[in-house]
C-alpha positions in Angstrom: 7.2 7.2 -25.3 7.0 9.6 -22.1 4.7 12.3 -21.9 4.7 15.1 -19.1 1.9 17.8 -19.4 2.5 21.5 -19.4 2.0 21.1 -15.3 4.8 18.4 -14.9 6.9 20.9 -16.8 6.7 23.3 -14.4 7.1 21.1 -11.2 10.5 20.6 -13.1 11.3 23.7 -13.2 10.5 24.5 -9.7 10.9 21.3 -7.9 14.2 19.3 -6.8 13.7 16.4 -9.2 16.7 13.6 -8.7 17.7 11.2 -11.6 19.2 9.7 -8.1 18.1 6.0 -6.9 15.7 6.4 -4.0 17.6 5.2 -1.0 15.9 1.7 0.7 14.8 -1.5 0.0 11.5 -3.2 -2.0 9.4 -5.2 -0.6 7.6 -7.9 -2.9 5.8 -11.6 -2.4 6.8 -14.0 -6.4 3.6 -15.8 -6.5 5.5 -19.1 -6.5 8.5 -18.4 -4.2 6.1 -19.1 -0.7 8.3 -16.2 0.4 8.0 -12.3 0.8 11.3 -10.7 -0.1 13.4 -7.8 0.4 15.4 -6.6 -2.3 18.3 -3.8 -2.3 19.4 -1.2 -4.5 22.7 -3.4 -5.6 19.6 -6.6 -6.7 20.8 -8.2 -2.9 18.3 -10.2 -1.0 18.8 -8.9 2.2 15.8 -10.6 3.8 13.0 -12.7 3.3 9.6 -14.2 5.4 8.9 -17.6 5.0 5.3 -18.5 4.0 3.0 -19.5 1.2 2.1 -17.8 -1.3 0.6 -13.9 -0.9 -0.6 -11.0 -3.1 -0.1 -7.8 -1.1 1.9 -7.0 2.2 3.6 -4.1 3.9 5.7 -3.2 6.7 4.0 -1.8 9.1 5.2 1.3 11.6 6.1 -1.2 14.0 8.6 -3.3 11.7 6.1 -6.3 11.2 5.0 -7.6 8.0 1.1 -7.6 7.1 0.5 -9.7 3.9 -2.8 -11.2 2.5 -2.3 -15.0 2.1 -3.5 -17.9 0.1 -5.8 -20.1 1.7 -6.5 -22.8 -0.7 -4.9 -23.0 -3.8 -7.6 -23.0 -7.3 -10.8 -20.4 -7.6 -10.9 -17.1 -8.7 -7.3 -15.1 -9.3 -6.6 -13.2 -6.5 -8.3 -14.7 -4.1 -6.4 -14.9 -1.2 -8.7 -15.8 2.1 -6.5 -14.6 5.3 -4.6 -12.2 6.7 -1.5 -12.7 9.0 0.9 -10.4 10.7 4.6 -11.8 10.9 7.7 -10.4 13.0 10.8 -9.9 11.3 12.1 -13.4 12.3 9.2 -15.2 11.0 6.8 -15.8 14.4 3.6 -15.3 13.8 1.5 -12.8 15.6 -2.0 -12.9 13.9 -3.1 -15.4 11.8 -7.6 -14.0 10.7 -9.4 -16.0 8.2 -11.7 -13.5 6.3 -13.1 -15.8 4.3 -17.0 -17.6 5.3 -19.9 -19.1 3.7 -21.2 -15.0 3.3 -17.9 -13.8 1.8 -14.0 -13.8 0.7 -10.9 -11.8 1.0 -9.1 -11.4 -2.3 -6.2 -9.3 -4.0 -5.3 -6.2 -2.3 -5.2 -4.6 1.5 -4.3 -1.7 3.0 -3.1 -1.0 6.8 -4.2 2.2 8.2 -2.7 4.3 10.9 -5.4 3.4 13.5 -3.9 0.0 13.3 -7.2 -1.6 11.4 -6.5 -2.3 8.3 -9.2 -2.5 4.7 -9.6 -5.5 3.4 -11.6 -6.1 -0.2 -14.1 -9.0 -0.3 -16.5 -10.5 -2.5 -20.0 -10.8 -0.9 -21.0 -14.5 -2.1 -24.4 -14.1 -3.2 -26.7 -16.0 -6.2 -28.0 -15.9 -9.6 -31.6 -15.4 -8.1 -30.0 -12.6 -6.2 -28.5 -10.8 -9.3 -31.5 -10.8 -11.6 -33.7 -9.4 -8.3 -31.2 -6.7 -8.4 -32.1 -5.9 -12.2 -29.4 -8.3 -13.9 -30.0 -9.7 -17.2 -30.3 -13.3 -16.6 -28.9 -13.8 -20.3 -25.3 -13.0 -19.1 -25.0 -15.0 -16.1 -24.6 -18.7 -17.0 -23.5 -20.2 -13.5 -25.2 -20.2 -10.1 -22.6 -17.5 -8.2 -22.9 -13.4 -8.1 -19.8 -12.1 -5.9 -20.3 -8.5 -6.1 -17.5 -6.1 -4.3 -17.1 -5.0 -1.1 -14.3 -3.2 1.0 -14.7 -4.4 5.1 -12.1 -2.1 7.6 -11.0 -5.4 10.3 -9.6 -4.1 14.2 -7.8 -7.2 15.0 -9.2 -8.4 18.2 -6.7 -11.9 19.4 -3.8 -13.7 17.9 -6.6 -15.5 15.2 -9.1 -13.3 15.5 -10.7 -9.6 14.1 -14.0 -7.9 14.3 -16.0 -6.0 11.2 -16.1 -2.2 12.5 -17.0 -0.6 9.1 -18.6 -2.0 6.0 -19.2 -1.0 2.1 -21.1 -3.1 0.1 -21.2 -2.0 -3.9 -24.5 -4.1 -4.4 -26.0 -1.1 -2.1 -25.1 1.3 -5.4 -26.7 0.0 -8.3 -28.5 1.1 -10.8 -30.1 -0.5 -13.8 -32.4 0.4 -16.9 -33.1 -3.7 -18.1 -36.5 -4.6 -16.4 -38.6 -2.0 -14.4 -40.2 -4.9 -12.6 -36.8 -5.3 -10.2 -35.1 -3.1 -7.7 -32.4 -0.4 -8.5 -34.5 0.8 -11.4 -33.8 4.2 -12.9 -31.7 6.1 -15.6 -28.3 5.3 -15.8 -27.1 8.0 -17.3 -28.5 10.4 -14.9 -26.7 8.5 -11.7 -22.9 8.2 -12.0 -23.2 7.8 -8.5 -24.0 4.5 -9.3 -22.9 1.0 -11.0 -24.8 0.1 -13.5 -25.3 -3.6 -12.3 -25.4 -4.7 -16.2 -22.4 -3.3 -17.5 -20.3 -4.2 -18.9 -22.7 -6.9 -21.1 -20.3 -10.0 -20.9 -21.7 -13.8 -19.9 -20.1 -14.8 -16.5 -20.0 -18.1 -15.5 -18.1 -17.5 -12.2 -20.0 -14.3 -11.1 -16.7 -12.2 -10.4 -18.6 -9.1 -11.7 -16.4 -6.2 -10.4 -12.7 -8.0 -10.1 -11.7 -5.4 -7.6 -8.1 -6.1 -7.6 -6.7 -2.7 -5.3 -7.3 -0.3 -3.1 -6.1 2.5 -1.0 -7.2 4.9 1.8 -6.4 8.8 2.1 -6.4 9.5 5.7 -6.7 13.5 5.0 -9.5 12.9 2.8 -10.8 9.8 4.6 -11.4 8.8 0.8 -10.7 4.8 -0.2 -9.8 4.7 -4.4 -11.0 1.4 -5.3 -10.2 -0.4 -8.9 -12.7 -2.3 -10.9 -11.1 -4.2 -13.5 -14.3 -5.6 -15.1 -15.2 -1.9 -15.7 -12.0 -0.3 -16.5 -12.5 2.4 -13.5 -11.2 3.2 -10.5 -13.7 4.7 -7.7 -13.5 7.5 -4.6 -15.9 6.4 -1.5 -16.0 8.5 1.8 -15.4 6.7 4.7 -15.9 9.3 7.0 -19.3 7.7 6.7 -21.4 4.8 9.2 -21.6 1.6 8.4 -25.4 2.4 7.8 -24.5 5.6 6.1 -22.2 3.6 4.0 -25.2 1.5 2.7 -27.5 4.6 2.1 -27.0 7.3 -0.6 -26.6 10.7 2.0 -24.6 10.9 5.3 -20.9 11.5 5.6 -19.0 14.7 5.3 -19.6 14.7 1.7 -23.2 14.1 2.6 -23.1 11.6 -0.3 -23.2 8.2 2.0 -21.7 5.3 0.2 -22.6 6.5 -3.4 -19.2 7.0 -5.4 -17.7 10.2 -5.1 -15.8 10.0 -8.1 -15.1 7.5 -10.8 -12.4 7.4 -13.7 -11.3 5.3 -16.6 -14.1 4.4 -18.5 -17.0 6.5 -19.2 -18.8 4.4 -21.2 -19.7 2.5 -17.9 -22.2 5.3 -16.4 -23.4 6.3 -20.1 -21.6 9.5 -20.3 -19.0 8.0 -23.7 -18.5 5.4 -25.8 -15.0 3.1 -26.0 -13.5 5.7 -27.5 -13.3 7.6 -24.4 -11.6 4.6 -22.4 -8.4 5.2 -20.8 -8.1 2.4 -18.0 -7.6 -1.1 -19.3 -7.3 -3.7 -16.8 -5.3 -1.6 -14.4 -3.8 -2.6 -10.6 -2.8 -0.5 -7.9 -4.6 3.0 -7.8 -2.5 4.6 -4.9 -2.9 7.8 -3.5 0.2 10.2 -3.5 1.1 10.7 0.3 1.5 14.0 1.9 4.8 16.1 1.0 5.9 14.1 -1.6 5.4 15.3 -5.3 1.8 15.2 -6.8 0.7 15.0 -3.6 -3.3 14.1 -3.3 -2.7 12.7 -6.6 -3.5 9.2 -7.5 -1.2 6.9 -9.5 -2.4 3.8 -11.1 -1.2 1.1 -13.6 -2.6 0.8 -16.7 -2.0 -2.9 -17.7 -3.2 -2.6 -21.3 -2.7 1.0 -22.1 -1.9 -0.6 -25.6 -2.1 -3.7 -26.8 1.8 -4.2 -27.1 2.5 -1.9 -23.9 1.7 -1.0 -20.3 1.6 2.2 -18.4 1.9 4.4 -15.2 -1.1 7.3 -14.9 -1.3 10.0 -12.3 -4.2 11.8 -12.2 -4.9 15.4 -10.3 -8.3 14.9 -8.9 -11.3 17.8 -10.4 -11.6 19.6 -6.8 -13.4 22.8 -6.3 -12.2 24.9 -3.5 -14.4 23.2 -0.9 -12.6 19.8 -1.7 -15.6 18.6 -3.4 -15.2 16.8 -7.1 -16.5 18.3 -10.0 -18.5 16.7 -12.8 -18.3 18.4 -16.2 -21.6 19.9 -16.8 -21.1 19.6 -20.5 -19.6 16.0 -20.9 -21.4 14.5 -17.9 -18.1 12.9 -17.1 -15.0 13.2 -14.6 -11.5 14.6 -15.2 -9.2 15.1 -15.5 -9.2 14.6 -19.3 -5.5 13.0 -19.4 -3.1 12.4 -16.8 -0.9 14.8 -15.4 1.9 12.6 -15.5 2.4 9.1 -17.3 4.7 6.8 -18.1 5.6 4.1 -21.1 7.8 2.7 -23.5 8.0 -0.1 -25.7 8.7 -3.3 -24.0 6.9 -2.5 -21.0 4.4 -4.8 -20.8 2.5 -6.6 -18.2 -1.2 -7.9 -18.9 -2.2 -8.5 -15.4 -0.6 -7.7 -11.8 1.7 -4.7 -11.3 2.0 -1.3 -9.1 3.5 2.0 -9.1 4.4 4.4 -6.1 6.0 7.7 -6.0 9.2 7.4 -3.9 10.3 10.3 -1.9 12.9 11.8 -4.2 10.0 12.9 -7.2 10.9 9.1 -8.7 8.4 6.4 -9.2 8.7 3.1 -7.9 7.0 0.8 -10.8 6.4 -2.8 -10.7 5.5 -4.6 -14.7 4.5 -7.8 -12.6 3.8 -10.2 -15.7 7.5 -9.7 -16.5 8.7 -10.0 -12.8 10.7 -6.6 -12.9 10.8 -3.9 -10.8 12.5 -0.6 -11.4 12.6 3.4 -11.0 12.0 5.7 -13.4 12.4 9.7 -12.8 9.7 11.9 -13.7 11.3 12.7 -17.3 11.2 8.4 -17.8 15.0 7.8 -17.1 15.5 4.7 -15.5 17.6 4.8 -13.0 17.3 1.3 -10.7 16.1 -1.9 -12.1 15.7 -5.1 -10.9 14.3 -8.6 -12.6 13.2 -11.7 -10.0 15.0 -14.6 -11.0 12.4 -17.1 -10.4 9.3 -18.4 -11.6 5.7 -16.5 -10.6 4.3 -13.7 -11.1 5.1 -10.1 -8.8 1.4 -8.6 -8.0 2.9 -5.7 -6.2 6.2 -3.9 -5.1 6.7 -1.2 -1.4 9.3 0.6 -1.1 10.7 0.1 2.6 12.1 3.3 4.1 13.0 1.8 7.6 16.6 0.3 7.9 16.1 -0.7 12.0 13.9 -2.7 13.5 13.8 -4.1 17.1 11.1 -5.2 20.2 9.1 -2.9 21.8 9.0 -3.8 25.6 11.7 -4.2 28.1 11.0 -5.8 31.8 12.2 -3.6 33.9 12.8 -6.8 36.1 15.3 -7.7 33.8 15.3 -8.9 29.9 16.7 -8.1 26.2 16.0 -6.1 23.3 17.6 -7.1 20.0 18.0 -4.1 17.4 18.3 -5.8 13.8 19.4 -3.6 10.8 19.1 -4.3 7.1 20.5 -1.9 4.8 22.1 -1.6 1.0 24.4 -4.5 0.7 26.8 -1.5 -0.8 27.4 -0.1 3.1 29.2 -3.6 3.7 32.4 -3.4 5.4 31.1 0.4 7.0 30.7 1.0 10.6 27.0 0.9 12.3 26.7 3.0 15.9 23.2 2.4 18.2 22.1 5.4 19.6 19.2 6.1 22.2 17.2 8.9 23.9 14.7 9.5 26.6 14.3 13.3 25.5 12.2 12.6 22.3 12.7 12.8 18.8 11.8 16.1 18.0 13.7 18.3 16.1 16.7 16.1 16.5 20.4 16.4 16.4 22.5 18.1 13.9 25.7 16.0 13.7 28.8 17.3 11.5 28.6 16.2 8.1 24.9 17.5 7.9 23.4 14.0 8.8 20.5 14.6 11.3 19.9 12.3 14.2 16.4 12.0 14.6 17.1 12.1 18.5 17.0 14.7 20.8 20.6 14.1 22.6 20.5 13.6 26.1 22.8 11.7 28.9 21.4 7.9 27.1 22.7 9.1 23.7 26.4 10.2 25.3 26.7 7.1 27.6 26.0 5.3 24.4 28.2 7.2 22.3 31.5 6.9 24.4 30.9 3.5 25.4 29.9 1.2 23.2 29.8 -2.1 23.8 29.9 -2.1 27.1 27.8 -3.0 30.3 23.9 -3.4 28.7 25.1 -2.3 25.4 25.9 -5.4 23.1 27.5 -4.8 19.9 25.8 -1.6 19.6 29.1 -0.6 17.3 30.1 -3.2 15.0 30.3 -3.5 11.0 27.8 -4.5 8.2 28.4 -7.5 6.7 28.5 -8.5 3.1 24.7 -8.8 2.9 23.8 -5.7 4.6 23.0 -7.2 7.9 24.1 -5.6 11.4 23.0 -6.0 14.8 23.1 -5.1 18.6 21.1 -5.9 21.4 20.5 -3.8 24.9 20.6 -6.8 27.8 19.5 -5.2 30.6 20.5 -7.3 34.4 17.6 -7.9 37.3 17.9 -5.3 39.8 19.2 -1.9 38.5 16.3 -0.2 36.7 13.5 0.7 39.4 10.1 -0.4 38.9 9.0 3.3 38.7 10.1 3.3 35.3 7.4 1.2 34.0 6.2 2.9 31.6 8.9 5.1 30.7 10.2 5.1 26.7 13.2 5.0 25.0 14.0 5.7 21.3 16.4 4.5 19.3 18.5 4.9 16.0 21.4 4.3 14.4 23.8 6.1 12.4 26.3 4.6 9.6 30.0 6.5 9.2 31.9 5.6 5.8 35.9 4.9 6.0 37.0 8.4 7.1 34.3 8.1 10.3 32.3 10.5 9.1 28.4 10.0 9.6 26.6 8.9 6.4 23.1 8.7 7.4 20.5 8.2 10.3 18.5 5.4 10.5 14.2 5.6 11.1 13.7 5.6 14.6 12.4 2.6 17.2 10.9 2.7 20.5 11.5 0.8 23.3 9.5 0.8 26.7 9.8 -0.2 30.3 7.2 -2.7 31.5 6.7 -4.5 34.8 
């Protein structure tokens, strides 16, 4: 089944929807292949990172690989423990255990472009500490409570990283079981807040929430957070302080670290019944990034849409003019009242794990994790790219890479090598690859015949490298991709012929592809590379 609403219907009328493949690679960690993976659009491996085992990574602007690792083996699902940041040939560059005697790093994280990255932990309180809070002691059997929280890390050393902004969901509770303890009140009037004693199930372990993803709007400075346990998915500002965060005003929404929004499950803040439930053990709330279609949205996956199948939701957010989110004043709950857009058919199935992501062409990337399959589906639910992991594990979540190029970032102006490595669709094989560079910028670029658009601004660097390739400095910067979509080229620069002045000074690279006839096919994401002492 596939449904589109009468909105989707329109943007298909009006928009330049593909049934095309997206062009790049995925990105994905099997839960028992100790490996993080690159797949192509022909189902080639055209890299991989050694490691153990992770839930979530990305590449980062800078070509590295940030991935939440195992640190111990048993616990909780999706606990994880430590962060590490990886170069593409597997050295390690940061290697931060987030994981103490006060709390734990599990399931998802999410870079941001300041170059800190959100993190989601359990605080490891007790039993004592839950029923002070207003818990019914009834429904927790062992001696642990590890309620949420979401922790934003600036890496500080090589092993190390500081706490510079903090959210804690045990500061948002509310609860209608004993007016003797704290967080006392009316649940129904304060969707703002958790109700600390739903849903009523007995835990022995104290995983209360089960946070299992997040992801941060930097427009919005909004983080979407999904609970599991409750079958929602939350908005919190974090244009807030770390003390605002903890309080219920402060902020630009003026709302501190109260949720701004909440979806999925109204029966959870006493505004329906199970009737009304639309998220089911979902993954992966992601926000739709900026020019792409639906943007603003959020997608998510709904694990147990049904109990035979899965299935993609995006949601258009209730905003008022001023940005702010609107509760219906008649229901007492959030919209929207269905998605926007969703996705499902039979066979499509995957209890626990799994993504989705809009791509840049209108598709959406979708992970079913259980299963181990990714694939692309276009907005009217034709697949048009699929691709099934051989091994054994589990896929908790699937990236699509954009960047083809990566390469260092410094260059000793005393003397010293850059490497340029390129991975691209093992179908390019056999094709010709040409390095490029620039000192004039990127911005708007170069038009080159056959429409392909160098995102360079050409200068004297770009024509010396143009007519002579490989020659002098340039190594291989013109060669072939090989059968598994590999090329590479490498500037070595002598002692003694750049002057020092030029410390400093950048360079930016990219390279372009031409098929058989020489014609250029396409231009690859650009990479900087500057002068030090």
């Amino acid at each position: 089944m596939h449904t589109q609403t009468a909105l989707v219907t329109a943007m298909l009328l009006t928009s330049a929807w593909t049934a095309a493949q997206a062009p790049g690679l995925r990105l994905f960690s099997p839960t028992q292949a100790n490996q993080t993976q690159l797949v192509d659009g022909q189902g080639t491996i055209v890299h991989t990172w050694p490691g153990t085992h992770s839930s979530t990574m990305h590449i980062l602007d800078d070509g590295t690989l940030l991935r939440a690792i195992v640190g111990a083996p048993g616990g909780i699902p999706g606990s994880t423990g430590n962060l590490q940041q990886m170069d593409l040939d597997g050295t390690v560059l940061w290697f931060f255990v987030v994981a103490n005697a006060t709390r734990s790093m599990h399931h998802d994280i999410e870079p941001m472009s300041n170059g800190n990255v959100l993190v989601i932990t359990w605080d490891i309180q007790t039993r004592v500490d839950a029923i002070a809070a207003g818990r019914d002691p009834a429904t927790i059997t062992g001696t642990d409570w590890l309620p949420d929280s979401i922790l934003e890390l600036q890496r500080t050393g090589p092993t190390t990283g500081q706490v510079v902004w903090e959210w804690h969901l045990m500061d948002h509770v509310i609860q209608d079981f004993d007016p003797t303890k704290a967080n006392h009140g009316v649940v129904a009037n304060h969707p703002e807040l958790l109700d600390i004693n739903y849903p009523t199930v007995v835990l022995s372990n104290g995983d209360w929430n089960h946070a299992n993803g997040l992801d941060y709007n930097e427009d919005q400075d909004w983080i979407v957070l999904s609970s599991r346990q409750q079958g929602e998915i939350y908005l919190i500002d974090h244009s807030t302080t770390t003390a605002e965060a903890a309080s219920h005003s402060g902020g630009q929404r003026g709302k501190g670290g109260d949720l701004l929004y909440r979806w999925g499950n109204p029966e959870a803040y006493r505004a329906g019944n199970i009737l009304n439930q639309q998220l089911r053990g979902q993954h992966d709330p992601r926000f739709i990034r900026p020019g792409l279609a639906g943007e603003g949205n959020i997608t998510v996956f709904n694990n147990s849409y049904t109990t035979t199948e899965s299935a993609v939701f995006e949601l258009q957010l209730p905003l008022d003019t001023s940005g702010n989110i609107l509760l219906d004043p008649v229901t007492g709950r959030y919209g929207p009242l269905a998605p926007s857009w969703s996705f499902t058919e039979p066979g499509f199935y995957s209890q626990f794990v799994s993504s989705a992501q809009r791509l840049n062409n209108g598709n959406t990337l979708i992970c079913s994790g259980m299963q181990k399959r990714m694939f692309e589906v276009t907005p009217t639910g034709q697949t048009v790219w699929s691709y099934t992991h051989a091994g054994t594990g589990t896929l908790f979540q699937a990236h699509s890479v954009d960047r083809s190029q990566w390469s260092g970032a410094e260059l000793p102006v005393s003397g010293g090598q850059v490497d340029f490595d390129y991975l691209v669709d093992s179908s390019l094989a056999g094709q010709t690859y040409l390095l490029l560079g620039s000192f004039s910028g990127t911005a708007p670029g170069t038009l080159l015949p056959g429409g392909v658009t160098l995102p360079l601004n050409a200068d004297f660097l770009t024509v010396s490298m143009l007519q002579q390739p490989n020659v002098g400095v340039f190594v291989d910067t013109m060669g072939t991709i090989d059968a598994s979509g590999h090329g590479s080229s490498s500037i070595v620069l002598p002692g003694g012929i750049v002057p020092a002045a030029l410390a400093g000074v950048s360079m930016d690279f990219s390279h372009v592809i031409f098929d058989a006839t020489m014609t250029v096919e396409s231009a690859s994401n650009v990479t900087t590379v500057t002068f030090v002492p």
